[in-house]
KEMARDO-803228 format. One record per atom (N, C-alpha, C): residue number from 1; residue in three letters; chain; atom name; x, y, z. Coordinates in Angstrom, 3 decimals. Each point is the difference from the previous one (the first is absolute). Layout:
BEGIN
pos,code,unit,site,u,v,w
NUM,Ala,A,CA,X,Y,Z
...
//
This chain:
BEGIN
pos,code,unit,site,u,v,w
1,Unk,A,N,-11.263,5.185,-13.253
1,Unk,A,CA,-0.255,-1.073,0.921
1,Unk,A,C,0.401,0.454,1.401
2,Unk,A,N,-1.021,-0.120,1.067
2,Unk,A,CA,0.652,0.518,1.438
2,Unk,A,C,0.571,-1.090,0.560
3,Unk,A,N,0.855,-0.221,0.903
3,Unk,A,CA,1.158,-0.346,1.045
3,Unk,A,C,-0.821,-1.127,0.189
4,Unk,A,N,-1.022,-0.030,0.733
4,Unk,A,CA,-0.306,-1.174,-0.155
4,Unk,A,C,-0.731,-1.541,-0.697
5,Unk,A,N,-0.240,0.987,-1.195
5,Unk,A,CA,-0.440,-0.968,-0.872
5,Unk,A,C,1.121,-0.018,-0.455
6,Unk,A,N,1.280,0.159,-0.127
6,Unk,A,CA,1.027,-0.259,-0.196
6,Unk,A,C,0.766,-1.111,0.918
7,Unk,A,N,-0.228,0.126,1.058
7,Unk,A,CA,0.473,-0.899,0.467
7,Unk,A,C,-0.534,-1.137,0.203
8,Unk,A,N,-1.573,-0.412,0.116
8,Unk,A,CA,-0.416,-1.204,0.068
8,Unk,A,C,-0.308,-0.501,-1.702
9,Unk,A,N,0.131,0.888,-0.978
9,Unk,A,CA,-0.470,-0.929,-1.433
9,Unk,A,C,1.225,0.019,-0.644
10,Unk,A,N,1.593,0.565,-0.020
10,Unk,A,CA,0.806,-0.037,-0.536
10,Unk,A,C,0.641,-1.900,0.065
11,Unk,A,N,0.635,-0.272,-1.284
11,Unk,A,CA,0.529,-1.329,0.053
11,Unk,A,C,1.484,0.297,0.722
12,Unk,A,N,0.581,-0.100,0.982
12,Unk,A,CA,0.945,0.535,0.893
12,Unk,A,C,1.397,-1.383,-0.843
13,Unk,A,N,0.949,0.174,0.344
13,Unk,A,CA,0.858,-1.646,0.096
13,Unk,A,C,-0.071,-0.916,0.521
14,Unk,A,N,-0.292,0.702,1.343
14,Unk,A,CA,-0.499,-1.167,1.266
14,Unk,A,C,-0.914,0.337,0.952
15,Unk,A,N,-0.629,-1.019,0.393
15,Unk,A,CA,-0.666,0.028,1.632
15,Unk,A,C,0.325,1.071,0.747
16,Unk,A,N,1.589,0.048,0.390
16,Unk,A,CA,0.309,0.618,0.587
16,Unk,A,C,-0.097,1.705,-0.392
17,Unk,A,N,0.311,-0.137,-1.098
17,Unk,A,CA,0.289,1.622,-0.484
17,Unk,A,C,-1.646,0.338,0.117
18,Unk,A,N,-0.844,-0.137,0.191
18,Unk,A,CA,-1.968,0.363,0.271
18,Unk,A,C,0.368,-0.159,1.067
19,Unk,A,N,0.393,-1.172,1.169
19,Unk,A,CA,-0.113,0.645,1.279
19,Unk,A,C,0.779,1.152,0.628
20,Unk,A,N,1.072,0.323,-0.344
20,Unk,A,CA,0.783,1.253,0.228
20,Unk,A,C,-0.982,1.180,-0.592
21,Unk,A,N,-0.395,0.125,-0.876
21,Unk,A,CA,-0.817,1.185,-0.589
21,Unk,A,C,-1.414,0.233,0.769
22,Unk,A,N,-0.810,-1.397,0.525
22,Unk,A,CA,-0.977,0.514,0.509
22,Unk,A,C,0.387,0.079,1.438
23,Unk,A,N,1.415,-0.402,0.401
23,Unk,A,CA,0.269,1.257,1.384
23,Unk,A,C,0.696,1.279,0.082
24,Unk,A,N,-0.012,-0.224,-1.225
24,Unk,A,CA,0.626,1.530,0.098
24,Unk,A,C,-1.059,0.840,-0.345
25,Unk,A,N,-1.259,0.133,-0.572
25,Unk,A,CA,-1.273,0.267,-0.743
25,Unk,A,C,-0.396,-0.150,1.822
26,Unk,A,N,-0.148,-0.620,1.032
26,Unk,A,CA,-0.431,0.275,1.232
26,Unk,A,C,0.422,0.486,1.181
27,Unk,A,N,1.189,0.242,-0.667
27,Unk,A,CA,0.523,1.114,0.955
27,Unk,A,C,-0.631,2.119,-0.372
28,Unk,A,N,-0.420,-0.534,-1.001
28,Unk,A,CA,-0.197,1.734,0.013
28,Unk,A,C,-1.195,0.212,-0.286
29,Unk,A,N,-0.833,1.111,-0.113
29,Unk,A,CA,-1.114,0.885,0.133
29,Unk,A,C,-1.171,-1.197,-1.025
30,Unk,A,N,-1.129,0.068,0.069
30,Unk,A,CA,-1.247,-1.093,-0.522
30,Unk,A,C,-0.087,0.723,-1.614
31,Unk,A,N,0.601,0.942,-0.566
31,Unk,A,CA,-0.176,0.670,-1.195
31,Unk,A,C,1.174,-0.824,-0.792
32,Unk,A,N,1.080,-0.597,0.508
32,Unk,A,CA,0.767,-0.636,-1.043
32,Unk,A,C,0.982,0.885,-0.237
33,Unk,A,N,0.171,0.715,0.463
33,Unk,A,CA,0.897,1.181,-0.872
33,Unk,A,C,1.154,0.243,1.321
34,Unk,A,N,1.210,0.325,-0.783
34,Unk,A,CA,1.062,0.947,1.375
34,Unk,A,C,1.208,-0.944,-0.260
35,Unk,A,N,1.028,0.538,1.230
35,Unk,A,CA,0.592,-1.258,-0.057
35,Unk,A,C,0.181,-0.258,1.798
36,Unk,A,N,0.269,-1.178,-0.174
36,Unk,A,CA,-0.402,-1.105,1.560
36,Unk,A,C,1.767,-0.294,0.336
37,Unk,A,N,-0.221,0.294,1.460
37,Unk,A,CA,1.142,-0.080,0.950
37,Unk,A,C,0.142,-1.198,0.302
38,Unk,A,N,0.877,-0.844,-0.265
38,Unk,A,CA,0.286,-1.329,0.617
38,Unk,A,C,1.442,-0.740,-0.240
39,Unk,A,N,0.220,-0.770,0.896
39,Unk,A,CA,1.722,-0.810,0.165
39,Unk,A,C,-0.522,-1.461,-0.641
40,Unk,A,N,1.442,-0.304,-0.497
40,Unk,A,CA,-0.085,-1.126,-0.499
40,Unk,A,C,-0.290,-1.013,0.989
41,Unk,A,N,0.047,-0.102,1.502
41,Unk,A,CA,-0.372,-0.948,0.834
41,Unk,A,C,-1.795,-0.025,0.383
42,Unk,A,N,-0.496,0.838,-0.201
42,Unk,A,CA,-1.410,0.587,-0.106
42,Unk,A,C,-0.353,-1.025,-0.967
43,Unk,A,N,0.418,0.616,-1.605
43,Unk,A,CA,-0.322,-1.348,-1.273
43,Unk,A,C,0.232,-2.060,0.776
44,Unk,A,N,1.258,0.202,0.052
44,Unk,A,CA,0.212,-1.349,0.565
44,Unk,A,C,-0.697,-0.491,0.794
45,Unk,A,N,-0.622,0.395,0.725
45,Unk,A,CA,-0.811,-0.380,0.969
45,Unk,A,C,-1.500,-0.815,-0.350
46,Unk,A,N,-0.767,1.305,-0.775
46,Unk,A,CA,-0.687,-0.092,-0.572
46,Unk,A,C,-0.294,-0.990,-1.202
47,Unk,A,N,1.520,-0.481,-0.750
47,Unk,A,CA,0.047,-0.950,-0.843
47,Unk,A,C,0.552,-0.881,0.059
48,Unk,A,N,0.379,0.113,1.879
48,Unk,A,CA,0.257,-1.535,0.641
48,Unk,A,C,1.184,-0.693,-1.386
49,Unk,A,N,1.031,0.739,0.089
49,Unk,A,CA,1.037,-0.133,-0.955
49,Unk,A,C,1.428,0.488,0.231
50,Unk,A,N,0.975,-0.286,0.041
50,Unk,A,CA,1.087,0.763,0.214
50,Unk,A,C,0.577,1.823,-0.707
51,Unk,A,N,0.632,0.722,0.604
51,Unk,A,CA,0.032,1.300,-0.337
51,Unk,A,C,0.760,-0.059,-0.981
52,Unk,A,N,1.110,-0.637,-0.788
52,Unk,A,CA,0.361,-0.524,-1.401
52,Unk,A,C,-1.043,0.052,-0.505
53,Unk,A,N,-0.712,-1.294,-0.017
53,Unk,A,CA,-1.167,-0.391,-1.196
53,Unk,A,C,-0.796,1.515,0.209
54,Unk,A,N,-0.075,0.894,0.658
54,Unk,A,CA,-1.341,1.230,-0.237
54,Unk,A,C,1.383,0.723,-0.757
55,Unk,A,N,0.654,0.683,0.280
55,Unk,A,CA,1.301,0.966,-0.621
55,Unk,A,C,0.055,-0.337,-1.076
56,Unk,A,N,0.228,-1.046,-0.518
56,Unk,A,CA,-0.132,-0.838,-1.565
56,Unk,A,C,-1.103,0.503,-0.608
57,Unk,A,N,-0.960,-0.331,0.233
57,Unk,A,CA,-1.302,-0.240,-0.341
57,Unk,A,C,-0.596,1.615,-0.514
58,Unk,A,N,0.345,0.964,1.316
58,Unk,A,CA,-0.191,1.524,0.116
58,Unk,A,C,0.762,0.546,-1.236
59,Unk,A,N,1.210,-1.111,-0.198
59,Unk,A,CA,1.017,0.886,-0.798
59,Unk,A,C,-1.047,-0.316,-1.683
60,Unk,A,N,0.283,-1.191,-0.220
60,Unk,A,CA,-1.020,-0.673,-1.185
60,Unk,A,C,-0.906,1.273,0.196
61,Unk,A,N,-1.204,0.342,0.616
61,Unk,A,CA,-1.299,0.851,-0.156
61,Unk,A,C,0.766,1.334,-0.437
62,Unk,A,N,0.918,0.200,0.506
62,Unk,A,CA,0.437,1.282,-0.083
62,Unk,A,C,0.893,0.335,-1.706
63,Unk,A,N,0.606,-1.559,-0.140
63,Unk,A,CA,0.631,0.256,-1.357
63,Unk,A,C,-1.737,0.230,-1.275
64,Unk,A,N,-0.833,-0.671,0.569
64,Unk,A,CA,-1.209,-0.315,-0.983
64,Unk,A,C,-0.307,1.297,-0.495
65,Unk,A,N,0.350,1.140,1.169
65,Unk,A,CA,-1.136,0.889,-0.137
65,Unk,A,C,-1.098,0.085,0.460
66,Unk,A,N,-0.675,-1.244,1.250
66,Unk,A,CA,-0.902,0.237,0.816
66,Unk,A,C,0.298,0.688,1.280
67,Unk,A,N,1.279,0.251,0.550
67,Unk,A,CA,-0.329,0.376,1.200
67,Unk,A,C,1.241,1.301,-0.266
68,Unk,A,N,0.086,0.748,1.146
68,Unk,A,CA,0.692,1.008,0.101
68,Unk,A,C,0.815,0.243,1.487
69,Unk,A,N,1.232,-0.442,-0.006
69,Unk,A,CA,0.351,-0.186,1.775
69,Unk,A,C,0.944,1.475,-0.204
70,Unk,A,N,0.041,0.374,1.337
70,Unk,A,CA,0.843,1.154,0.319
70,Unk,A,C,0.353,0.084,1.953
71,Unk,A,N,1.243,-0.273,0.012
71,Unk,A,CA,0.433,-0.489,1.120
71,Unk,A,C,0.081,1.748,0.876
72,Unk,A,N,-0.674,-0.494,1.268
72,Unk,A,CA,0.006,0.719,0.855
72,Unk,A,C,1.052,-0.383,1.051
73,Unk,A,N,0.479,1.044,0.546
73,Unk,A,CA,0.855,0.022,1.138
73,Unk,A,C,-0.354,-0.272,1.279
74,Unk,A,N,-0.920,1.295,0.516
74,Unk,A,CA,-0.765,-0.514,1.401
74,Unk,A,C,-1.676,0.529,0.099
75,Unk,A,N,-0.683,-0.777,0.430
75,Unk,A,CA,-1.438,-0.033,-0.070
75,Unk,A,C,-0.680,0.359,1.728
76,Unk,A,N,-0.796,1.027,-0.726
76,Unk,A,CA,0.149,0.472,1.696
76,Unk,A,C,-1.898,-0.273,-0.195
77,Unk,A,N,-0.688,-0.713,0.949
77,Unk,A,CA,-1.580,0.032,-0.114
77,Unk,A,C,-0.049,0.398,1.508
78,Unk,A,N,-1.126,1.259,0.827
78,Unk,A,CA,-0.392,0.337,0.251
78,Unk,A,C,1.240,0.335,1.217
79,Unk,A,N,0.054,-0.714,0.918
79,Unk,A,CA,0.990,0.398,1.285
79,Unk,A,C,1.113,-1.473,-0.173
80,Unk,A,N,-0.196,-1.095,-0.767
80,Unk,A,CA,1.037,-0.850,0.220
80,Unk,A,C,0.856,0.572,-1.576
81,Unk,A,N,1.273,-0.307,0.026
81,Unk,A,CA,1.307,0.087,-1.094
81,Unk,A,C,0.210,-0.907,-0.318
82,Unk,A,N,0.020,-0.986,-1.299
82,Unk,A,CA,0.236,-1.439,-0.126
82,Unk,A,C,1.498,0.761,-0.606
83,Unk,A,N,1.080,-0.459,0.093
83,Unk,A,CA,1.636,0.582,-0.375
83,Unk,A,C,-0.072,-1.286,-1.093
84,Unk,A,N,-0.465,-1.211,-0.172
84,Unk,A,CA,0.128,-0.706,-1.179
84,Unk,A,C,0.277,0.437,-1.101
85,Unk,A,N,0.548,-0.811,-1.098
85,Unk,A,CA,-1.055,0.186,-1.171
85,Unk,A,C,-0.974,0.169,-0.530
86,Unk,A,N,-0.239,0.910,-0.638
86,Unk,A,CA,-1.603,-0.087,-0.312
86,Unk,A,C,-0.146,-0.231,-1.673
87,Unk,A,N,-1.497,-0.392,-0.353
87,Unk,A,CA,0.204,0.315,-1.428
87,Unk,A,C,-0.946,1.036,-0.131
88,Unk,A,N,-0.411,0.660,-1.497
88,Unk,A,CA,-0.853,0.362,-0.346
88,Unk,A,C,-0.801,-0.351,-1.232
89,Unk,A,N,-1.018,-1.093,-0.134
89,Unk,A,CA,-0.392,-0.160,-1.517
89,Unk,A,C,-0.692,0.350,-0.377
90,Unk,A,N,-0.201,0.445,-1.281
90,Unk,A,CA,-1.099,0.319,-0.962
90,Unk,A,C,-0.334,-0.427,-1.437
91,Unk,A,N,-1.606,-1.019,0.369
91,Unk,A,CA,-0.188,-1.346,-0.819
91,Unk,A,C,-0.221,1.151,-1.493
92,Unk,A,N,0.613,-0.376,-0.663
92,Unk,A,CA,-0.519,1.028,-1.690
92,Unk,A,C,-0.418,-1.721,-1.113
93,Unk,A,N,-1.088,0.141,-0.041
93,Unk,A,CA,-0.611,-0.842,-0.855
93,Unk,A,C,0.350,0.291,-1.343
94,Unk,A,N,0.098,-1.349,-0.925
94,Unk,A,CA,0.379,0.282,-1.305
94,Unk,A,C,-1.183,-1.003,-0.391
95,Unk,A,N,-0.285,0.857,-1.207
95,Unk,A,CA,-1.044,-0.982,-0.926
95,Unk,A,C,0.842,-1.112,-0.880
96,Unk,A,N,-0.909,-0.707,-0.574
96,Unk,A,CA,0.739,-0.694,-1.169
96,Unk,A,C,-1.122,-1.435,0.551
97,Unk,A,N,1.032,-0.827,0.589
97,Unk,A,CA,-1.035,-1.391,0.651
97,Unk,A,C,-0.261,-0.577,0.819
98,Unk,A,N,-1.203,1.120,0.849
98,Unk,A,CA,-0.412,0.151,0.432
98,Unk,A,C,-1.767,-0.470,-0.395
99,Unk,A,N,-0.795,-0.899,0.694
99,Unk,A,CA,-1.123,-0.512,-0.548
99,Unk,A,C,-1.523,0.901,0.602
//
């Protein structure tokens, strides 16, 4: 199953846990594949939700076995340095029930 038929046909827990996945699924390359650079205030934003409720939520995807986080230190894109936090995820789809 690719990344993104994973992410829009999987039965998720919540609302929320599909909208975190299909931004994290749009932050990176149109093939679905890799893993995607992004801060938990990036998610929040996007899911118009507090950075608790996404950290929770990230953590849940991550205990499932759908997602894969790996914390970056500093993220450097082209001439600006973001010194933040960064994350790094990578969505790994699991079969089972999935429709």
């Amino acid at each position: 199953m690719s990344n993104t038929n994973f992410v829009h046909h999987y039965p998720f827990s919540s609302p929320l846990q599909r909208l975190i996945m299909i931004r994290i699924l749009m932050a990176g390359s149109l093939d679905g594949e890799g893993e995607r650079v992004l801060g938990h205030d990036v998610l929040a934003n996007f899911c118009c939700c507090s950075k608790q409720m996404i950290f929770k939520e990230v953590k849940n995807l991550e205990q499932a076995g759908h997602l894969t986080v790996r914390q970056i230190g500093a993220l450097v894109t082209g001439l600006k340095v973001c010194l933040g936090p960064a994350l790094g995820y990578t969505i790994t789809p699991t079969t089972g029930d999935a429709k």
